[in-house]
LUMGU-305399 format. One line per 10 residues: number of its first residue (from 1); their letters; for each residue x, y, z of C-alpha. Coordinates in Angstrom, 3 decimals, m for minus. Example, Ala and Ser with C-alpha at 12.3 -4.5 7.8 and 13.67 -1.06 7.14 Angstrom:
residues 2
1	as	12.300 m4.500 7.800 | 13.670 m1.060 7.140
//
This chain:
residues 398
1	xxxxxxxxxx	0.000 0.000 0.000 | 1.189 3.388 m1.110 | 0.943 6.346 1.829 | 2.089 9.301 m0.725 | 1.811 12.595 0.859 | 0.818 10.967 4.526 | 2.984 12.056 7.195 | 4.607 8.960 9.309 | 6.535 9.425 11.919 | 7.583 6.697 14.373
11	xxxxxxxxxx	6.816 7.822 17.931 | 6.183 5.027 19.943 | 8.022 1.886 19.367 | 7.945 m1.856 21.046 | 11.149 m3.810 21.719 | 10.104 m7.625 21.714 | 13.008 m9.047 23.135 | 12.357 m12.245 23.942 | 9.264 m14.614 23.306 | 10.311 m16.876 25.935
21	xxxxxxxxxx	8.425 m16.717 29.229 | 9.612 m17.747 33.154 | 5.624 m18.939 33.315 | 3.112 m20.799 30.829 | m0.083 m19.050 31.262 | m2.164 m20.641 29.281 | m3.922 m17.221 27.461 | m0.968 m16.009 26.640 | m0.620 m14.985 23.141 | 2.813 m14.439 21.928
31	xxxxxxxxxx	4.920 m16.862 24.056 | 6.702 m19.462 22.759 | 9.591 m22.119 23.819 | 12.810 m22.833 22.380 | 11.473 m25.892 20.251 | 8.474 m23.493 18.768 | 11.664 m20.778 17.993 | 13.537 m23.830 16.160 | 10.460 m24.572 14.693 | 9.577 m21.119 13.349
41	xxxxxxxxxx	13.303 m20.474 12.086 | 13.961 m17.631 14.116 | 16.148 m16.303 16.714 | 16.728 m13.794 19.324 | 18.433 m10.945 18.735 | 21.724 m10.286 20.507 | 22.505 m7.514 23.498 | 24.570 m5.642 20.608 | 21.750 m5.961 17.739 | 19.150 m4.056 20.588
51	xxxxxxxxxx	21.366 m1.441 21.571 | 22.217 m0.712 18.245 | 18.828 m0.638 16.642 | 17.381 1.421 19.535 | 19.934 4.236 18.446 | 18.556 4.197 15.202 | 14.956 4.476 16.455 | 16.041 6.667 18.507 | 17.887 9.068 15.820 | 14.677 8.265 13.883
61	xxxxxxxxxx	12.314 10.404 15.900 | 11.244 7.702 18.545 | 10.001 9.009 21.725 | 8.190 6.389 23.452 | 9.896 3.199 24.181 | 8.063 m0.025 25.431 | 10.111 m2.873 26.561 | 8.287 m6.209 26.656 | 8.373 m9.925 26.007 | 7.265 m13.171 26.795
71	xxxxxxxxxx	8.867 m11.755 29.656 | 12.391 m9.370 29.510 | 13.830 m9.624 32.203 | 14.049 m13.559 31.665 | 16.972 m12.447 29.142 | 20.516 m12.541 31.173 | 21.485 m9.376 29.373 | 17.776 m7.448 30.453 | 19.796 m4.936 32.592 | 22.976 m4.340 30.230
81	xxxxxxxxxx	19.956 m3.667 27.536 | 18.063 m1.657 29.673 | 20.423 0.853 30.990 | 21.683 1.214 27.037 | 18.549 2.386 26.180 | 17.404 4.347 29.159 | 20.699 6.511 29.005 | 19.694 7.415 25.037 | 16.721 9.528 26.900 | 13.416 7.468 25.543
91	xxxxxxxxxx	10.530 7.653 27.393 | 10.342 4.248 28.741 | 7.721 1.732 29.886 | 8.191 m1.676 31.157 | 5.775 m4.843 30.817 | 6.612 m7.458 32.930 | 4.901 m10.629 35.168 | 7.677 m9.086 38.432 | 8.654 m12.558 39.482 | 12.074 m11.904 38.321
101	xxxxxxxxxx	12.976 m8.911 39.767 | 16.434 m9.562 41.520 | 18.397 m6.826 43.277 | 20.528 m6.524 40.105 | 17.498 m5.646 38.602 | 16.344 m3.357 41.116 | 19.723 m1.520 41.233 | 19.896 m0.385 37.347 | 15.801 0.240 37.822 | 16.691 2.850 40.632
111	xxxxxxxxxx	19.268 4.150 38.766 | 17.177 4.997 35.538 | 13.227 4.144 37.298 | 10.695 3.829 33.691 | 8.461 6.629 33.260 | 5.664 3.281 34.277 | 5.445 m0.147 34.780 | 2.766 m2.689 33.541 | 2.762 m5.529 36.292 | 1.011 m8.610 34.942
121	xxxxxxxxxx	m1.232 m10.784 37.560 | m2.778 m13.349 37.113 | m4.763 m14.643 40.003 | m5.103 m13.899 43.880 | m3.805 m17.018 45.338 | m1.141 m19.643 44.861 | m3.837 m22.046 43.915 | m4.738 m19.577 40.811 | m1.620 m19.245 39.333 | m0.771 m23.079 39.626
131	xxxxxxxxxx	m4.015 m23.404 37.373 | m3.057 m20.121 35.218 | 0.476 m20.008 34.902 | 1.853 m23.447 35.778 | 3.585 m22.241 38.769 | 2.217 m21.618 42.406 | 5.464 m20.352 43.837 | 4.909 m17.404 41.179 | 2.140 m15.820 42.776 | 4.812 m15.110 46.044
141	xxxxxxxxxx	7.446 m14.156 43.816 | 5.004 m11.511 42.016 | 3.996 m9.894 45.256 | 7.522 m9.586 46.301 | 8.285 m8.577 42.823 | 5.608 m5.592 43.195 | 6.962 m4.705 46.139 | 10.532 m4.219 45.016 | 8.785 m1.837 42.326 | 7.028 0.252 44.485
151	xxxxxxxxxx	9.654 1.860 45.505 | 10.203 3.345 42.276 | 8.955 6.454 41.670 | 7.472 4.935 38.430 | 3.773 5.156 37.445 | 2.344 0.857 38.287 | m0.614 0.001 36.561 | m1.666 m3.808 37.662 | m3.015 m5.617 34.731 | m5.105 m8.884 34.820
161	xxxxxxxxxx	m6.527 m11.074 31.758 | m9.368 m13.179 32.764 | m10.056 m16.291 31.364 | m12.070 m19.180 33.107 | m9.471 m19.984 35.685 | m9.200 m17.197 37.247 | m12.518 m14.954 36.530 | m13.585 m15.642 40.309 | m10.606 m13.900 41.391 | m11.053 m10.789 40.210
171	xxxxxxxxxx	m12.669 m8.582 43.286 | m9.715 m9.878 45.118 | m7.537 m8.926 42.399 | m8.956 m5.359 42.222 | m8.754 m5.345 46.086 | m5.311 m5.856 46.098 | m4.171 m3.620 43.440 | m6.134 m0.723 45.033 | m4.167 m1.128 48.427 | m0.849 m0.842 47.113
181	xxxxxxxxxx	m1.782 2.842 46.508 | m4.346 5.372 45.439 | m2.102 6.221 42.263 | m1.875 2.484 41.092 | m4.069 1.675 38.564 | m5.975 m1.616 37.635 | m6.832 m2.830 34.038 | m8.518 m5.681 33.249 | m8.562 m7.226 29.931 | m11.679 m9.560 29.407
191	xxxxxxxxxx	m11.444 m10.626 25.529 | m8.695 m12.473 24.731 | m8.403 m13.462 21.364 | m6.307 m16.293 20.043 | m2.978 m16.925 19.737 | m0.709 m14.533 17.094 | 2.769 m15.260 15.070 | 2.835 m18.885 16.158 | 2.406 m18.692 20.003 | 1.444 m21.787 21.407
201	xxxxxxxxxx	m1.543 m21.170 23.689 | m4.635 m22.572 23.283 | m6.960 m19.905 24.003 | m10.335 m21.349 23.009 | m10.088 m24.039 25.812 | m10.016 m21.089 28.655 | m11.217 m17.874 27.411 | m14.177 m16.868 29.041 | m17.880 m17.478 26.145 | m18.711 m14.152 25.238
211	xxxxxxxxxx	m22.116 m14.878 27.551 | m19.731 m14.673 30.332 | m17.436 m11.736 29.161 | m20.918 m9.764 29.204 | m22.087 m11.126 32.229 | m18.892 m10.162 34.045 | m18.888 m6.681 32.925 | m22.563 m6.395 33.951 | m21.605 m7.280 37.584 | m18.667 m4.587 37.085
221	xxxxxxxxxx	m20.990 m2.152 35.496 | m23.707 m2.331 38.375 | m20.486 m2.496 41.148 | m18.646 0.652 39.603 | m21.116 2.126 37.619 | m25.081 1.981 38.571 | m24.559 1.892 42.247 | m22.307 5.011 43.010 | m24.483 7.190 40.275 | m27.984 6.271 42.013
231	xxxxxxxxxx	m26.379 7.419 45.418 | m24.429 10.672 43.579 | m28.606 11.305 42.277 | m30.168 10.860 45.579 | m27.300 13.051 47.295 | m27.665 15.589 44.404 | m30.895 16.171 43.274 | m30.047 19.545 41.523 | m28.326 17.932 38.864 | m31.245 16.623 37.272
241	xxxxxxxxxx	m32.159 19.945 35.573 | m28.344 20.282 34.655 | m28.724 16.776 32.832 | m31.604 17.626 30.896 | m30.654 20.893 29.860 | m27.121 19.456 29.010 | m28.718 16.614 26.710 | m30.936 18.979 24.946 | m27.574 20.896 24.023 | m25.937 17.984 22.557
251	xxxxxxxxxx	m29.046 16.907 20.135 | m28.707 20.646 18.394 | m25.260 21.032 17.940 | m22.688 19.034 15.601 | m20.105 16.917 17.299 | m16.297 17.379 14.975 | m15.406 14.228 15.063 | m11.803 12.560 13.765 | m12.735 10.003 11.285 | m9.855 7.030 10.784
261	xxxxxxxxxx	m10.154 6.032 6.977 | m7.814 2.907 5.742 | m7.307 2.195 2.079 | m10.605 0.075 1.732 | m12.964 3.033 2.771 | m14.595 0.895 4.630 | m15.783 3.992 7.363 | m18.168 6.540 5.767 | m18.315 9.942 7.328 | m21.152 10.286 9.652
271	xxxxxxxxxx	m24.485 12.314 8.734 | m24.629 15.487 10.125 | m21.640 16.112 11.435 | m18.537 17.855 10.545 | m15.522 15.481 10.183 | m11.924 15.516 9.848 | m10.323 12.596 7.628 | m6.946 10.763 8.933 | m5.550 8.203 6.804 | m4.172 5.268 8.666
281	xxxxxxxxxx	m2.840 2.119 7.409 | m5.097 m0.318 9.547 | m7.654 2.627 11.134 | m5.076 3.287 14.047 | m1.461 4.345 14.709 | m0.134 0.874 13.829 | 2.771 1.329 10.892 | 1.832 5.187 11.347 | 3.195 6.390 14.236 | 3.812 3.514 16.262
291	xxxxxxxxxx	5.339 m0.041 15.836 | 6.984 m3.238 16.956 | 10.097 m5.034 17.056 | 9.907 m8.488 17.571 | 11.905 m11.316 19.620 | 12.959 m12.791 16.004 | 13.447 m9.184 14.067 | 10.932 m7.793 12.288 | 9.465 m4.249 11.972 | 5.873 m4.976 12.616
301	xxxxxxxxxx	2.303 m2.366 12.848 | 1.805 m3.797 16.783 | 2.222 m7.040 18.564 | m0.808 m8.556 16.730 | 0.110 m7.791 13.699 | 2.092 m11.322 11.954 | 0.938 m10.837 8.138 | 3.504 m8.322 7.104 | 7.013 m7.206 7.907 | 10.495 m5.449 7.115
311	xxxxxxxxxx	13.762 m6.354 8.372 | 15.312 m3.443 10.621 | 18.371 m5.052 11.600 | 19.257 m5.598 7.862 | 18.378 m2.863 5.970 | 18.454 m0.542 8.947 | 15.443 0.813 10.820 | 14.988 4.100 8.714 | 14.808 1.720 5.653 | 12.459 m0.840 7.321
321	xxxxxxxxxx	10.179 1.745 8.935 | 9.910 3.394 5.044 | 9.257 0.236 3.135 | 6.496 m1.009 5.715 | 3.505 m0.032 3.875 | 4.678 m1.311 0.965 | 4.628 m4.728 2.278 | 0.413 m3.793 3.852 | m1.964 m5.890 2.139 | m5.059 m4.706 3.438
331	xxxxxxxxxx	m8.009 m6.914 2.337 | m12.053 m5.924 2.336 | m13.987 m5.533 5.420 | m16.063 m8.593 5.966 | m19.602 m8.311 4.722 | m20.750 m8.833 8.373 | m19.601 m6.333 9.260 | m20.532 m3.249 7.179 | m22.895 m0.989 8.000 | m22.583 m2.354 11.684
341	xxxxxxxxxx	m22.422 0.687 13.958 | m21.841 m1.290 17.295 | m17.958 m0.956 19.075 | m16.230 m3.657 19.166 | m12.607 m4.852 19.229 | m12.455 m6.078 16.103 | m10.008 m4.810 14.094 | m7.429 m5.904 11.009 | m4.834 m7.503 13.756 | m7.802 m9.027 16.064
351	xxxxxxxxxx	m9.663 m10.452 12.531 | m6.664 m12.016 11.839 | m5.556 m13.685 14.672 | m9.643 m15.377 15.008 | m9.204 m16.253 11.535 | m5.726 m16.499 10.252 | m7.334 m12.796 8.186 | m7.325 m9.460 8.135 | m10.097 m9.451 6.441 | m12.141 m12.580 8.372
361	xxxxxxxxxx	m15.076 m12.323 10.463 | m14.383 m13.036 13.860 | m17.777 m14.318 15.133 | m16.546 m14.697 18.790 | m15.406 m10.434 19.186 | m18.844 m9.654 16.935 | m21.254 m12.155 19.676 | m19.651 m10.395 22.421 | m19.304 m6.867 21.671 | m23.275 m7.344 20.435
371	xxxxxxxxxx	m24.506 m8.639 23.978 | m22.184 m5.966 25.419 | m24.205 m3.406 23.027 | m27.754 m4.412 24.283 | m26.538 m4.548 28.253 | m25.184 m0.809 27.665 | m28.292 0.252 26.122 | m29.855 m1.555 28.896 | m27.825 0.579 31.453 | m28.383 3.615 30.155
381	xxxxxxxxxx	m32.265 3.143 29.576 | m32.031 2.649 33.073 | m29.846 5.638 34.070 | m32.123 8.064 31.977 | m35.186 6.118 34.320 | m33.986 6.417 37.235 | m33.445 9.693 36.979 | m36.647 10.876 35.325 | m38.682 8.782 38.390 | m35.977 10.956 40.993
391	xxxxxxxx	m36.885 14.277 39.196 | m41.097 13.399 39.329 | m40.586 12.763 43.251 | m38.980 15.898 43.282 | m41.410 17.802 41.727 | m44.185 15.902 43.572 | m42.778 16.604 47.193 | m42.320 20.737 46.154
//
């Protein structure tokens, strides 16, 4: 795909450097062991290769530097790497499960702390991540892990996937992550699609049905959402006029709104309003602005992109990052899906790793983000009710 006259400029970059994971959760969706690397023909990329190519993406404009894995600091040369890039001056984030973080780590972490930290957990008990991640002494080593990282002055976000294993765990999870400090943050990821670039999880046989993704997030919704807004009504009855009065402003004016347009066309601009085009390659900043580097090599649009790729570390990363669209296939959008105006994850990378596609139909995202549609709907209908029954009352008792 040609991108004549499109400005691309690689901001935000992803250092894959290593596959390989200390744990075998069984969701995940880019680890693999040393007889899947044999088997797909690649290999891991050297302490001088990284340090190297992160100059280039450095001297290329790259602000924003993510290092990942499988999980980094499995690699025996994670802190020579680390401190390498940290001294170039990116702005760094670090993903990883903290069961490996040794006072070695710890030292070159103080020295040069991450502008944030993504700490993946995966259950609330020993007994969870023995089902989860193969390993029950892990859940120990992750608290102690988090607690080692705390003491940076980095920005922790706890994140969780749930699949069936672990779904019950998830207050507790929450729970915990909240006590470690107001500032931390907790994300939950509850579609998990399946595996990408030859990873060797079996997803299907422990990903939550899309009946009890939506179920889930109802139980969420009514916890975080419905319950503190009908006691913020009851507390506040002068909002209600505010609402209304808002909402009537909405309906009359036009909303600007950014459109993302890839090469199919596939989104239309919306009627009525006034809209700015932005053409992407996939409808985000994948191959635009932001990209990945993985375990094996390859210049790639994000981590779940595997149908297209350059070769940085031979041709250079200027090179690579410039001859990535040409290498974008993008295919139609599935019938299905046209002319649907529900949100849902699906997206080129997502399509493709249900369906081996970019241009597939991944049934399973499409189920789930439709029940998630109607229980919104649902939500708000009840919202708007609730407070339209408040506001009568009021009226009645003045």
């Amino acid at each position: 795909m040609e991108t004549k006259n499109v400005k691309r400029v690689p901001l935000n970059g992803t250092l894959e450097l290593t596959a390989r994971c200390n744990l075998r959760c069984k969701m995940c969706l880019i680890r693999v062991d040393e007889k899947r690397m044999t088997e797909l023909g690649g290999r891991e990329r050297t302490t001088k290769e990284w340090i190297q190519l992160a100059r280039e993406m450095f001297d290329a404009g790259t602000i924003g530097l993510l290092l990942t894995g499988g999980e980094p600091m499995l690699r025996g040369d994670f802190c020579q790497i680390y401190k390498a890039v940290a001294q170039m001056g990116f702005l760094l984030t670090l993903y990883t499960n903290a069961t490996l973080v040794t006072p070695e780590v710890m030292e070159v972490l103080k020295a040069y702390p991450p502008h944030s930290i993504g700490i993946t957990t995966y259950g609330a008990s020993p007994e969870t991540y023995e089902k989860v991640t193969g390993s029950a002494s892990a859940y120990n080593k992750m608290i102690e892990g988090v607690r080692r990282l705390r003491q940076l002055p980095s920005k922790l976000t706890i994140r969780t996937t749930l699949i069936k294993d672990n779904a019950n765990d998830l207050r507790k999870m929450s729970e915990w992550a909240f006590s470690i400090g107001r500032d931390v943050d907790f994300n939950v990821s509850r579609i998990v699609t399946k595996a990408v670039r030859g990873g060797i999880a079996e997803v299907e046989s422990c990903r939550l049905t899309a009946e009890e993704n939506v179920a889930m997030l109802r139980e969420r919704s009514k916890e975080f959402i419905m319950e503190p807004f009908s006691r913020f009504i009851k507390e506040h009855p002068e909002v209600i006029k505010k609402e209304k009065i808002k909402k009537e402003k909405i309906k009359k004016e036009k909303i600007p709104t950014t459109i993302f347009k890839n090469a199919d066309n596939d989104i239309t601009n919306p009627k009525g309003q006034t809209v700015k085009e932005k053409l992407t390659l996939y409808g985000c900043e994948a191959g635009m602005s932001a990209y990945t580097i993985t375990w094996d090599g390859k210049l790639i649009g994000c981590q779940m992109l595997g149908n297209c790729w350059t070769y940085p570390f031979e041709t250079g990363f200027m090179q690579a990052w410039k001859d990535y669209p040409k290498q974008v296939n993008l295919q139609p959008m599935p019938e299905q899906c046209k002319g649907c105006e529900i949100t849902c994850s699906a997206c080129p990378a997502t399509r493709q790793a249900e369906t081996g596609s970019i241009g597939g139909f991944p049934e399973y995202l499409c189920q789930e983000s439709k029940l998630a549609h109607a229980m919104e709907m649902k939500m708000i209908a009840e919202m708007q009710q609730f407070i339209e029954e408040k506001g009568r009352l009021e009226y009645e008792t003045i």
